[in-house]
C-alpha positions in Angstrom: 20.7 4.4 -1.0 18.7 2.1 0.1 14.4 2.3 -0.6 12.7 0.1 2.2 9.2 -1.3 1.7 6.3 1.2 2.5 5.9 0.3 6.2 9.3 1.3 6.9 8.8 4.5 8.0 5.4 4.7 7.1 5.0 2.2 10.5 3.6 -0.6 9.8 4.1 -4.8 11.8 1.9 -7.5 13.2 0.9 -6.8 17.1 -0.4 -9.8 18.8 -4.2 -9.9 19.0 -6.0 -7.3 21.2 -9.4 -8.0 22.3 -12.2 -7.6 19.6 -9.7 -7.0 17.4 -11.0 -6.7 13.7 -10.8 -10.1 12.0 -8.2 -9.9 9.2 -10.2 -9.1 5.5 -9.4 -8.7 2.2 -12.1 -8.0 -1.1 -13.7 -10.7 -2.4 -14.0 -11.4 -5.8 -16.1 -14.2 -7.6 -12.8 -16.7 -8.6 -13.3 -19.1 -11.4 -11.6 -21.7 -9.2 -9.5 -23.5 -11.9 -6.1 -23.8 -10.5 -4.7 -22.9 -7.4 -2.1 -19.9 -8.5 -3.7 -18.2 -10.7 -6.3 -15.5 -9.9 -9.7 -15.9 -12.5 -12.6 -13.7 -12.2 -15.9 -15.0 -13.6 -18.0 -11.6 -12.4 -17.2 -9.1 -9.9 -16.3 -8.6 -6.5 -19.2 -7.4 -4.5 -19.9 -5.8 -1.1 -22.9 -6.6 0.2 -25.2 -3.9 1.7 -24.9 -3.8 5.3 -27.4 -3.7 8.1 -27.6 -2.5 11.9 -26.0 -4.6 13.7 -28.6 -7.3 15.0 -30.5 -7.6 11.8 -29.7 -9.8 9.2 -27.3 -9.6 6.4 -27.5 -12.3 3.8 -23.9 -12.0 3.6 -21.9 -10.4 6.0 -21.2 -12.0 9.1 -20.4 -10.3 12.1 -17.2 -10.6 14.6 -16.4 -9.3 17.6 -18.2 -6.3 16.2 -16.5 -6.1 12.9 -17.4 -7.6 9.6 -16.0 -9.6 7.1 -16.8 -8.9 2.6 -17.7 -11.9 1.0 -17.6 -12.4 -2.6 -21.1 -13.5 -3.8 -21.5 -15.1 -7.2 -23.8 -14.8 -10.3 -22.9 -18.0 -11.7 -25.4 -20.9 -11.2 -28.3 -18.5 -11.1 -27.4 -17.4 -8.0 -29.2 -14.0 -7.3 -26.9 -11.5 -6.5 -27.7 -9.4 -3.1 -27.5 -5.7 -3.4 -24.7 -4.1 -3.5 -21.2 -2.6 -5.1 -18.7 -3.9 -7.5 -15.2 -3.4 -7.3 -14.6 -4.5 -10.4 -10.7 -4.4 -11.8 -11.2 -7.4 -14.2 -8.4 -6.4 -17.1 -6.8 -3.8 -15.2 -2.7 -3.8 -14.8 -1.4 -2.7 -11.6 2.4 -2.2 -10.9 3.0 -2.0 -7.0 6.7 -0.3 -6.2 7.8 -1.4 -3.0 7.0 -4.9 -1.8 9.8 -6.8 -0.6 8.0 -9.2 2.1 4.5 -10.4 3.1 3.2 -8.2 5.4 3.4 -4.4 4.5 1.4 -2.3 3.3 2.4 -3.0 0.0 1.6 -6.6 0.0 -1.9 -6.2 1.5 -2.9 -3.8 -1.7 -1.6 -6.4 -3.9 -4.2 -8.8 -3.0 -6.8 -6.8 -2.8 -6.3 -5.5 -6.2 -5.6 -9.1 -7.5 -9.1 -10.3 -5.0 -11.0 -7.4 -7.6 -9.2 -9.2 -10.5 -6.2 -6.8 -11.5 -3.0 -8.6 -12.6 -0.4 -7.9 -10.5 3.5 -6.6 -11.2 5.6 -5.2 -8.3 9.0 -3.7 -8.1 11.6 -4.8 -5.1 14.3 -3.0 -3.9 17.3 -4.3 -5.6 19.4 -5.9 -2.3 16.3 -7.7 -1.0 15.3 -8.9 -4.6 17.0 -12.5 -4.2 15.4 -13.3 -1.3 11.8 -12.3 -2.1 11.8 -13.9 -5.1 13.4 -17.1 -3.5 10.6 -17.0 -0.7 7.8 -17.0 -3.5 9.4 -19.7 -5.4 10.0 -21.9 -2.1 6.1 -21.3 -1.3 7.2 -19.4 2.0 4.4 -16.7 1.3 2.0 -19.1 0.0 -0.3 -18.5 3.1 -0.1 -14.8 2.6 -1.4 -15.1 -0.4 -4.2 -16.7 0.1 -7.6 -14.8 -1.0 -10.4 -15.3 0.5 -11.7 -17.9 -2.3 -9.0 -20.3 -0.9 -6.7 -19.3 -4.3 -3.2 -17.9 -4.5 -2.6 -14.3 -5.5 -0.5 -14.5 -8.8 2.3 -11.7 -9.2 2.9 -11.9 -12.4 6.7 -10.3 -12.5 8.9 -8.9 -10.0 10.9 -6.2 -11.4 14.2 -5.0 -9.3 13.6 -1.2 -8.5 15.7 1.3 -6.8 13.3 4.6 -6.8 15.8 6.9 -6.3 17.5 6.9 -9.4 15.8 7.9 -12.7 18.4 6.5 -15.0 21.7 4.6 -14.9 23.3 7.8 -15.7 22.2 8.7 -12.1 23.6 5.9 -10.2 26.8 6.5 -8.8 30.3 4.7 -9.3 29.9 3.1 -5.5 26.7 1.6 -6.2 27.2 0.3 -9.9 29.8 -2.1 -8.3 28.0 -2.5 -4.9 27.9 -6.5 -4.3 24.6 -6.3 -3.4 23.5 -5.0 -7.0 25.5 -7.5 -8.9 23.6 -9.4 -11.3 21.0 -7.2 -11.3 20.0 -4.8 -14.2 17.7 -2.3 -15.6 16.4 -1.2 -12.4 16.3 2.6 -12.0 12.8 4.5 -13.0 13.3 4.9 -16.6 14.6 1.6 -17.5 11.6 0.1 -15.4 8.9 1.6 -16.8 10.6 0.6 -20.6 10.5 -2.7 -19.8 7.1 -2.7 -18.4 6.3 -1.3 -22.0 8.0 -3.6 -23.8 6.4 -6.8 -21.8 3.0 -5.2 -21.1 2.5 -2.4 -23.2 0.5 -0.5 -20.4 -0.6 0.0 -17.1 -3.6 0.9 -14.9 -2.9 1.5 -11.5 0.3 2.5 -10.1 0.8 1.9 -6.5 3.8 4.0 -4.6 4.6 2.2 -1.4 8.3 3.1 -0.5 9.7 5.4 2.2 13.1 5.4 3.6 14.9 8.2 6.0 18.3 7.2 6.7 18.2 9.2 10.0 14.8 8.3 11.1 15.6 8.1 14.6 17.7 11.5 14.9 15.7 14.1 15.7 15.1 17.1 12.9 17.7 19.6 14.8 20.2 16.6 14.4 19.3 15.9 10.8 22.3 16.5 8.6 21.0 17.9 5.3 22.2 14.7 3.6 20.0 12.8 5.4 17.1 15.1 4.9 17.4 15.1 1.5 17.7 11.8 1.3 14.6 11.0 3.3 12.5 13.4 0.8 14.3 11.8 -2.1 13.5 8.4 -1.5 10.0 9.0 0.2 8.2 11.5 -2.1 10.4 12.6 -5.3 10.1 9.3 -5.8 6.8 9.3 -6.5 6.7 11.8 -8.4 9.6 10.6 -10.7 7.8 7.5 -10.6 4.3 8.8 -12.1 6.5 11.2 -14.2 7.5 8.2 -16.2 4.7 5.8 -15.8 2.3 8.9 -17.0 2.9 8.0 -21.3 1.7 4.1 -20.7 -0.7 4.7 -17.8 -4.4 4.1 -19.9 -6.5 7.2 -20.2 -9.1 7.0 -16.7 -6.5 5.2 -14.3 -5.3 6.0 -11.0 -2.6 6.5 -8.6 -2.0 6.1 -4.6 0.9 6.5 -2.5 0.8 6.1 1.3 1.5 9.0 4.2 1.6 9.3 7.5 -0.4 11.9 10.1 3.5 12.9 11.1 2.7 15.2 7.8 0.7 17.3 9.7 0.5 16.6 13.2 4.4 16.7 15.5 5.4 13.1 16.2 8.2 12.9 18.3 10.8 10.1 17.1 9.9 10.2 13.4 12.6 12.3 12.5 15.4 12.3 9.7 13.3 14.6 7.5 10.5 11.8 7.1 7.8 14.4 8.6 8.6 17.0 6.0 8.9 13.9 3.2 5.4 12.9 4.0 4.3 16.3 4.4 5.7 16.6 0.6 4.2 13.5 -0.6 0.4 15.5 0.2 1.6 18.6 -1.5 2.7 16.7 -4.6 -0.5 14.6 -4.2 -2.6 17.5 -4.9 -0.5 19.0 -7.8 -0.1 15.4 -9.2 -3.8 14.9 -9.2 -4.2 18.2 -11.2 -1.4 17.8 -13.7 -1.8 14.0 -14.4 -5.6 14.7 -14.4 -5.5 17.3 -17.0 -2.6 15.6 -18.7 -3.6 12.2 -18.6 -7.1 11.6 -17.1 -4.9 9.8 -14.0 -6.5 10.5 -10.7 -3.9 10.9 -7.6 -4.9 9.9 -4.1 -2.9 9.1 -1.0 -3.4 7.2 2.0 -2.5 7.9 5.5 -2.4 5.0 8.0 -2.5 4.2 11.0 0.5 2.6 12.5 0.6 -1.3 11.9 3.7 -3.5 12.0 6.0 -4.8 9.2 9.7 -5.7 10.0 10.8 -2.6 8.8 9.0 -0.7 11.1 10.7 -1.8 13.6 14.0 0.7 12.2 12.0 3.9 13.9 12.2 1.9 17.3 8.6 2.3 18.7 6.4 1.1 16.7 4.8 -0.8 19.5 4.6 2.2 21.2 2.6 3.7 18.8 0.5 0.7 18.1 -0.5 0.9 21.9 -1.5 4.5 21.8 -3.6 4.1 18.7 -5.3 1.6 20.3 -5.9 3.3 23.4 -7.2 6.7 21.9 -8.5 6.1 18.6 -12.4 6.5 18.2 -12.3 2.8 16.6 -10.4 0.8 19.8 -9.5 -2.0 17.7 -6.3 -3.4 15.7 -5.9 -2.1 12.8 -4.7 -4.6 9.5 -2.8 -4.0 6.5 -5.8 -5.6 4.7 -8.0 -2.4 5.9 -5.7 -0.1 4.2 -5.5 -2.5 0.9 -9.2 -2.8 0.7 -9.5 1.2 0.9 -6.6 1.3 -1.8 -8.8 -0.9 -4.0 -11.7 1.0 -3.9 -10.1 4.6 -4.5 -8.6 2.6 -7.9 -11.5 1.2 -9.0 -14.3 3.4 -11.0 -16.1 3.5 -7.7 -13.9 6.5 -7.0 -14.1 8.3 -10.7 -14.8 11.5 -9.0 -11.7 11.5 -6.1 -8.6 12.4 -7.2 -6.1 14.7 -4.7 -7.4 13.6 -1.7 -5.5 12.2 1.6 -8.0 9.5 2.5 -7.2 8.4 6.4 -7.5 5.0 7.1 -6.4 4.1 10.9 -9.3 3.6 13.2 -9.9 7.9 13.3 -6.5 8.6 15.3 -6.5 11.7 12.8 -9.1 13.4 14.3 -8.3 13.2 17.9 -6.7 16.5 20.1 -6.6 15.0 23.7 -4.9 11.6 24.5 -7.9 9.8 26.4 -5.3 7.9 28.3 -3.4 10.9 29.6 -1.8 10.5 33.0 -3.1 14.1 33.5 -6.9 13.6 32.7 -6.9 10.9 35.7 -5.9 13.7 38.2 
């Protein structure tokens, strides 16, 4: 079974640049600039206050109507403007489901390493040889690039296939599939033990996998394998995921996964069981958020974005499509970047958000709230 990158069927890929489209951002932190791989915080990020647009902002430049966090630094003497830290300075973050450089996945990686988190992530076990190849060959080195001209560090890739909690799970047919050869200890459980054993503990944990093997049938064509499988791989997963991440998560950390507005709203073509899987994934949220509070002082929040584009979007077959539409009737007519939703991510992580937990947080321009397609053929009549 295979576990695609969150951006799969979560929609998310690169759409050529629209008109005042938002200039790509990530969160700034202050970087002690020794070294070009390895992320260094000397104090923390901050995000200036920001004022009407026409009046100054000592530092927050404008673009094409949208703006641009800048890191600003204490060191020197400088005198820090007002404003918020996102802070994240000694925090561990394992990220499950980053297998390339522009999903969802990847952008909350950077912004959490940009706060100063350290940064593991699991790949799915077929696409782990040529992710790690890419990093080592420097072919993402551009992608990760933070906004203080530094590299993001991951500091281990850990092969992960979500949808099996132990080896005792995995059947006979995938044991000896060729693309798992070589591979090892990469189901839930052994994951999170060797997380332990190499790190001790973890702060944030980061679910960004979905994967509907019959995405494009629609639900009354869905065979109940597939269904299943779509809500095994695309929310149980998340929950077996905190399940066992829970006993080394510290006391006062957090949790995200990331939705879709098919949860709640009928979107024709994301089919397979995916709408009932996201829809899932915002039930478990909110149970999550009260047993892992209670349990372990873990607050659980998910994200619902807007469509972007990765290359595994492109397996629902109109992601453009939708890309188009946001554009043309959400309140914000703008593109919309992975970076948006990783900078949101970083911020319901932080201890700026002590106080959410349970909450689907939407992050795609305000699609969410719209009734009436503005570009209707029939509103033209």
């Amino acid at each position: 079974m295979a576990i695609f990158t969150a951006g799969s069927l979560q929609m998310a890929a690169t759409k050529p640049c629209l008109p005042h489209s938002s200039t790509k951002s990530i969160l700034g932190a202050a970087i002690d600039g020794k070294g070009t791989n390895q992320v260094k915080l000397g104090s923390p990020c901050y995000i200036s206050s920001i004022k009407t647009l026409g009046k100054s902002s000592t530092s927050v430049p404008w673009r094409f109507g949208s703006i641009t966090p800048r890191a600003v630094s204490s060191e020197g003497g400088k005198e820090l403007p007002s404003g918020l830290p996102i802070d994240l300075r000694g925090k561990r973050a394992f990220i499950a489901g980053v297998a390339d450089d522009n999903g969802y996945g990847w952008a909350i990686a950077k912004a959490l390493a940009a706060a100063g988190a350290e940064i593991l992530v699991g790949t799915w076990v077929p696409a782990l040889t040529i992710f790690e190849t890419s990093l080592r060959r420097g072919k993402f080195d551009e992608s990760r690039r933070l906004a203080n001209g530094s590299l993001m560090e991951i500091i281990k890739v850990y092969p992960l296939d979500a949808v099996y909690d132990s080896f005792e799970d995995v059947p006979e047919d995938v044991r000896t599939n060729k693309r798992y050869s070589g591979a090892s200890n990469w189901t839930v459980k052994e994951v999170v033990e060797s997380i332990k054993n190499d790190f001790g503990s973890v702060d944030i944990l980061v679910h960004s996998l979905a994967n509907g093997p019959e995405v494009t049938k629609p639900l009354l064509e869905t065979s109940r394998r597939g269904y299943l499988a779509a809500l095994s791989a695309s929310s149980y997963s998340f929950v077996s995921l905190l399940q066992h991440f829970l006993p080394i998560m510290n006391p006062g950390g957090a949790s995200i996964s990331l939705t879709y507005i098919a949860s709640e709203k009928t979107i024709p073509g994301y089919g397979g069981g995916m709408s009932s899987a996201k829809a899932a994934l915002e039930s478990d949220t909110r149970v999550l958020a009260f047993e892992a509070g209670r349990k372990g002082k873990i607050r659980v929040n998910t994200i619902s974005a807007g469509p972007l584009g990765s290359r595994a979007a492109k397996a629902i077959g109109f992601i453009e499509k939708m890309i188009d539409y946001s554009y043309a009737n959400a309140p914000l007519q703008k593109e919309l970047s992975a970076d948006e939703v990783g900078n949101v991510a970083a911020f319901l992580v932080s201890p700026l958000a002590s106080a959410i937990t349970g909450s689907v947080v939407y992050v795609d321009n305000g699609l969410n709230i719209m009734g009436l397609a503005t570009d209707s053929p029939a509103l033209s009549v």
